[in-house]
Structures are given as C-alpha cells and as structure tokens.
N, C-alpha and C positions, 0 to 999 in steps of 0.2 A: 565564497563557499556558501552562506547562508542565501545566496538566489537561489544553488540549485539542490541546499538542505532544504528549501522550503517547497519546492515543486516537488511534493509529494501528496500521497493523501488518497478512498472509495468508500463514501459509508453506505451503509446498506439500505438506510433509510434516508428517504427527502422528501419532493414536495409530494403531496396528496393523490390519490389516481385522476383527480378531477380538476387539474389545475393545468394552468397554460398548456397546450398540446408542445410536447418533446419531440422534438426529430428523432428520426427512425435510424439507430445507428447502421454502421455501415457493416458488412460481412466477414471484412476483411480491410486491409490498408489500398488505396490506391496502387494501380500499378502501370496508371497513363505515365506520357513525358512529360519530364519536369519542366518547370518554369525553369527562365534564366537566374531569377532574382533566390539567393539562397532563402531568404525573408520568407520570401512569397511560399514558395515551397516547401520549407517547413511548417509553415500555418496549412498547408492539406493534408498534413497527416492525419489518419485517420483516430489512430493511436494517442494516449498519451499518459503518463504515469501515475498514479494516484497513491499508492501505498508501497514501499520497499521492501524487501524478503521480512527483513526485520519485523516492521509492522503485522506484517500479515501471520507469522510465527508467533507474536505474541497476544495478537487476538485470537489466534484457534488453540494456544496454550490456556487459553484461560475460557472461551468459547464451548470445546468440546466437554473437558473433564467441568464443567457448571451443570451443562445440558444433561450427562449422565447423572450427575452430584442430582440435579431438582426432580428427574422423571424416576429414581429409584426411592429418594425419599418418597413422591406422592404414590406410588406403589405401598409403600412401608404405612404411612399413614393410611388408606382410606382404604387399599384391603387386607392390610394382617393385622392390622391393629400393635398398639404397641405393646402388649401381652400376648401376642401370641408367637409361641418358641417353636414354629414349624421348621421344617426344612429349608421352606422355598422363603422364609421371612430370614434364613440365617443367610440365604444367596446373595438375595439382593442386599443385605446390610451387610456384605461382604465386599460385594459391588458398590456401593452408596460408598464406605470405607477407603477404598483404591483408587476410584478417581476424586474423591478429595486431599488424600494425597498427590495424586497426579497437579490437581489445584493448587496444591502449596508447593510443589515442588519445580513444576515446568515453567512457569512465565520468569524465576528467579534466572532458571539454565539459558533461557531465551535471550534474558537482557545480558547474563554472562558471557554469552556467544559472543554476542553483538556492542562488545560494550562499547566501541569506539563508535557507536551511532546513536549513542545517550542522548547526545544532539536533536533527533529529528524526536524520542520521545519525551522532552521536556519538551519542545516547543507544541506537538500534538496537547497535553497538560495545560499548558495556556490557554489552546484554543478551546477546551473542553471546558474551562471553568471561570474563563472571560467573558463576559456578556453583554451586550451591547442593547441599545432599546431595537434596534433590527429584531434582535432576536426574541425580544417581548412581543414585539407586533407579529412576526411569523407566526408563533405557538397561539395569539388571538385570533388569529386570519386562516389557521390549518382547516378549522370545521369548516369557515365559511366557504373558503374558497375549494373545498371539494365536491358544495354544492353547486357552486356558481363560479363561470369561465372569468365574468368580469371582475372577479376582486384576483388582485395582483398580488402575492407574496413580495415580503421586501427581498434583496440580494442577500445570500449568505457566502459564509467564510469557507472554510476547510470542513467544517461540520454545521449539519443544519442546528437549529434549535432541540431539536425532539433529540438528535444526537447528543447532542450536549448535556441532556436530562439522564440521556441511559449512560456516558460518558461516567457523568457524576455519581450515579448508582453505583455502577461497579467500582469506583474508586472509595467510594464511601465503604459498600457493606462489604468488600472483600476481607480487608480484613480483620472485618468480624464475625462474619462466619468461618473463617479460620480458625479464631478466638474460642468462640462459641462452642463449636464443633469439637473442639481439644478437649473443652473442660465438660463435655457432654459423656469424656468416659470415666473422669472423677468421680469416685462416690458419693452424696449428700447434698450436693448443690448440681444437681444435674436440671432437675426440674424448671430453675429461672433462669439455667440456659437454653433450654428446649424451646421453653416461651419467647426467649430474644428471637434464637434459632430461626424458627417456624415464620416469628413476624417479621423479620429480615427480608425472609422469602416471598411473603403476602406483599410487602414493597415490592420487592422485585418483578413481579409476577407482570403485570398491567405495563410496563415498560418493555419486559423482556419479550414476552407477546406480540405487543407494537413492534418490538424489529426487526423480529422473526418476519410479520408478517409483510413490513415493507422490504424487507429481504429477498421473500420467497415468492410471496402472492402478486403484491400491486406489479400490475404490467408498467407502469409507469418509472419505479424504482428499482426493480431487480435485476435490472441491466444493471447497478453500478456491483450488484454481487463478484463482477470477473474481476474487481477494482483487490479484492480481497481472498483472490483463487493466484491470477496473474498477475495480478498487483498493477493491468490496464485498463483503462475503460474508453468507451468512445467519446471523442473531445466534443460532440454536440452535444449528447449526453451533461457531460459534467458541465458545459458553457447555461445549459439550460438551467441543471440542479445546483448549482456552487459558484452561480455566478461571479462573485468577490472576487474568490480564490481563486476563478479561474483568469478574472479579467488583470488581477493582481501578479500573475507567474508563467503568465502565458500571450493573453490578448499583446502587452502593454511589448512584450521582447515582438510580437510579431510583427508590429509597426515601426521595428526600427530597421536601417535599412542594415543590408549584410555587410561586413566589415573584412577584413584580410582576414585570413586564418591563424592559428595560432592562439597567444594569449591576449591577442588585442581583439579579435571578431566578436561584435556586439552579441549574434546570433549566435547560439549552442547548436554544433553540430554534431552528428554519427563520427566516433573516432574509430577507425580499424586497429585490433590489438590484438596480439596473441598470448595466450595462456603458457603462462611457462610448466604448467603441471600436467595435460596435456597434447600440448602445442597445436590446439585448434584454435582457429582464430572467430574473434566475435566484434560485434559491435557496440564500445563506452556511447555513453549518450553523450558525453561534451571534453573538449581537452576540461575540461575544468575535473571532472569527473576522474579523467586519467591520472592528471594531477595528485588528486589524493592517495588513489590506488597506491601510486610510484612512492610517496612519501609515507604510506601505512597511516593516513588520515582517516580514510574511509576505504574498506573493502571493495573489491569490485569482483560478484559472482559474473563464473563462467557459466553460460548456458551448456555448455558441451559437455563438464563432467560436474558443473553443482559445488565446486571449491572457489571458496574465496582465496584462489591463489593469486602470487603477483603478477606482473606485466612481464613480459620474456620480450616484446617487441610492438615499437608501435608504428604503423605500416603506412605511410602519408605516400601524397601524390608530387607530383611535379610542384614546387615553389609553397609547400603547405607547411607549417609547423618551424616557418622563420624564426616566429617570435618565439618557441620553446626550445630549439637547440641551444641557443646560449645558457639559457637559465639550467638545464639540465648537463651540458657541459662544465657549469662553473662544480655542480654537486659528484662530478663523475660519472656522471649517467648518460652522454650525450650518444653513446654509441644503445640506447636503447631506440631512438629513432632510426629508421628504414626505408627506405624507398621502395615504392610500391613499383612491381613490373610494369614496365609499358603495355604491355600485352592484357593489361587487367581488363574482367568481364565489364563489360557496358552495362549489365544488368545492375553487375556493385554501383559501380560510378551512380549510375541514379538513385540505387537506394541512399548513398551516404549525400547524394545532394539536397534528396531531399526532405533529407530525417524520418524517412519512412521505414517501417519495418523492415527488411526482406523477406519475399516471400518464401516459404520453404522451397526446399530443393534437395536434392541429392546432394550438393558440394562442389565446390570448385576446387581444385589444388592450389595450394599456398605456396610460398617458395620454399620447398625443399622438405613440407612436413606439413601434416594435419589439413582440413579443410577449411572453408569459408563455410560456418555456421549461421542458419539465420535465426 
C-alpha cells in the first residue's frame, strides 16, 4: 500500500524560469503500438498522477476562501479605511466574514470526506516540514540559477524547497488567523489582534505571491498547475522538476521487468472495473488500487458519475488475475472477478497494456450495461 499511497503529489511552484531547459510536454497520451514488454510500455505514458481528489479538494478548500479572505481585507484597509461605516465597506466586510468562515469550515469537511486517506496527508506533513541540506542548497542556487544555465539545482522530493516554505506558512498561521480573526469581534482587545492579524498577512504575503506566480506566470512551472485541476501532470515535466520523487515511485518500478498479473506483477497495471452505482465501467490504476477499494481501505472515484462507490465487477482478460481469485475467494468475494469478452476492443487491450490513458470516445458497450469510460 505505501508504494502506491506514495505515487502521488503537483506543486505549483519549482524550479526557476531560467533553469535547465524542461521538455515540452506532450498534448495528450500516446496512441502509437505498444511495446511487448508491459515495463517498457508503461514508462511511455505520457500521464501520470501527482495529487489525489483528496489533495487537490483540500488545497482549493483552503486556497480559494484565503484568496477572497486577503483581497477583501486589502480592499477594507487601503480604501475605506477602518472608520469608515459606508455601505460598500459594510459589503465587502460581509464578504471578508463569509469566506473566512468558508476557511474554518471547508478544509475540516474535506479531511471528513476523505478520512480513510489520512494516510497520503500525514505523509504530504512530513514532506513539507522535513528538510534535507538538498533543500538548503536549492533555496541558495534558485537566484543563481535563473540567471545562469550552468549552475544545476540539487534533486528534489515530493515538494521543492520554496514549497516547503509556503507549506510551512500555511500550516503555521492558519490557525492563527483563525484565532485572531474570532477575537477580532470581542470588545477591548480587538486592537492586538488586528496588529497579529495584519502581521500574519505581511508573512504571508511574499510567499503567497511567489506561488501564485510560479503557478500562473513562469512558463516553465505552470504546466504542473493541471497536477492540482486533474490531479495529472506530464511525466517529463515532473522527471525534470521532482526529480527524487519521481525517480523514487516511478523511474526505479520502470526498470523492473513485467511480472504475471495479479498480486505478484512487479509492474502496476490499468485494472478494468465497473461502478456498481452506475454501472459504467472505468479504469483502477493497479490491482493493488482495486484491492483497497474492495476492502473500504481506500476509495476509488468513478469518472463516469463522481462517487466513491464500490467495485460491482472486475473485468480481466484471458489467464489475468490468478493470483487474486483465491485471496478474494477465501473473503467471498471471488465471484467479483469476470471475464472479459473475447470480442474486447483492440483499442482497450492497448490502452490497459500500456497504462496509458484512453483516449476519449463515444463508449464501447460493456456486458450487458454501461459503457467503457475513458
């Protein structure tokens, strides 16, 4: 489980515009013929996973109602002043109000949803607040090397340095502007909260700036923004910016050779499954994946309606899935694996050989209900 709790992960910021040239990601996934070798063929995807619904729900939980929270106060302070009892000063302090509520209230709902994937964000917490001397010399080498091609950044992890910093910010002053903020509508001691308040934010400010703008701006880093939309980014991409992380939960499985299928296969493969909530079928990233599903270890969203509902069937090929009939046999579950028609599309077969996306489509018919989702 903790292989492929840990292949997750898009930050928005990395290395500098001016640093090693980045391959150009790709448009889409491949959609030439696969290699024979399953190995081989899953290292061309073009795709590959960076951040889980989870994740990415609990950054724009906290993300969006901030961004409102800081652009309605600097409205409040710099043009109504804080005596003045206009109309449009009572709006926006209405506004400012509501999504810091939204602030204390959403990212709790978030980790509530999601609680049996505690997992991926404690281990996220580590990496944010674990530091390495890599990560000293990166934050000394960022100026240099966006002046200059020849100075090399060191390899980073899950998060670069600079992440780690804004990481740490928001885990520090959340909540105490939370704090802060509460006792900012007490009577008498408002004042040396206001002054925490404000300075909280003057932190903030110079970090949140910086992410924004390797977010949005730098051409070299807002490619990993889709990392944090779809929660995928392009595998040159992050090989380039995250190198560690990438060479740690990706490179090192690509080198190993493909193995039988089932629960012994070295290689994580595209499982075919069907949604028992609306019986469209999709594709798990690995038996291991399905695994949990089946067990209520870990959720596994459906693309087709958006529910973390369970597994209704898991739809293997000729001689595939040996090694998990028994095991799911012994639980009563054995009659959850299926045999996949002979007559199955050529197009599937390649995509599930070789861990690539599918590409959209209209749909294939399944046996006997719902389509083949890509």
């Amino acid at each position: 489980m903790k292989a492929e709790t840990l292949r997750l992960g898009a930050g928005a910021s990395a290395r500098p515009a001016a640093c090693a040239p980045c391959p150009a990601p790709a448009a889409k996934p491949a959609e030439s013929p696969a290699p024979h070798s399953s190995a081989a063929a899953h290292a061309q995807s073009d795709l590959i996973l960076r951040f889980q619904k989870s994740e990415r729900l609990l950054h724009w939980s906290i993300a969006i109602p901030f961004m409102v929270c800081y652009v309605s106060a600097a409205v409040l302070m710099f043009f109504f002043n804080l005596h003045d009892e206009g109309i449009w000063r009572g709006i926006f302090s209405g506004i400012h109000r509501c999504s810091a509520a939204c602030l204390m209230v959403l990212p709790g709902l978030v980790l509530l949803r999601y609680r049996k994937e505690a997992k991926i964000h404690l281990y996220n917490i580590r990496q944010g607040w674990v530091w390495a001397v890599s990560d000293v010399k990166w934050l000394f080498l960022m100026g240099p090397a966006a002046v200059s091609r020849r100075i090399t950044l060191p390899d980073q992890g899950k998060f670069n340095a600079a992440e780690k910093l804004n990481f740490m910010m928001v885990m520090a002053t959340y909540p105490l502007f939370i704090a802060t903020g509460l006792v900012l509508w007490m009577p008498g001691i408002a004042f040396f909260s206001w002054i925490i308040h404000v300075g909280l934010a003057g932190i903030a400010t110079p970090l949140m700036c910086g992410h924004i703008f390797m977010a949005l701006v730098n051409p070299g880093t807002r490619v990993g923004l889709s990392g944090m939309i779809s929660g995928y980014v392009d595998r040159h991409w992050a090989k380039h910016h995250y190198t560690r992380w990438y060479r740690e939960h990706f490179e090192e499985a690509e080198r190993k050779p493909g193995g039988q299928d089932g629960a012994g296969e070295e290689m994580p493969r595209p499982i075919l499954v069907r949604c028992a909530a609306c019986g469209a079928e999709h594709w798990a990233p690995s038996w291991q994946r399905v695994l949990e599903a089946i067990f209520e270890l870990r959720p596994l969203t459906c693309p087709a309606c958006g529910l973390d509902a369970r597994i209704a069937a898991v739809i293997v090929g000729p001689g595939e899935g040996e090694g998990i009939r028994p095991s799911l046999q012994l639980a009563g579950l054995g009659n959850l694996v299926v045999d996949k028609p002979k007559d199955g599309n050529a197009g599937d077969r390649h995509s599930r050989d070789t861990g690539q996306i599918p590409p959209k489509r209209s749909g294939i018919p399944g046996p006997g209900e719902g389509a083949l989702r890509s």
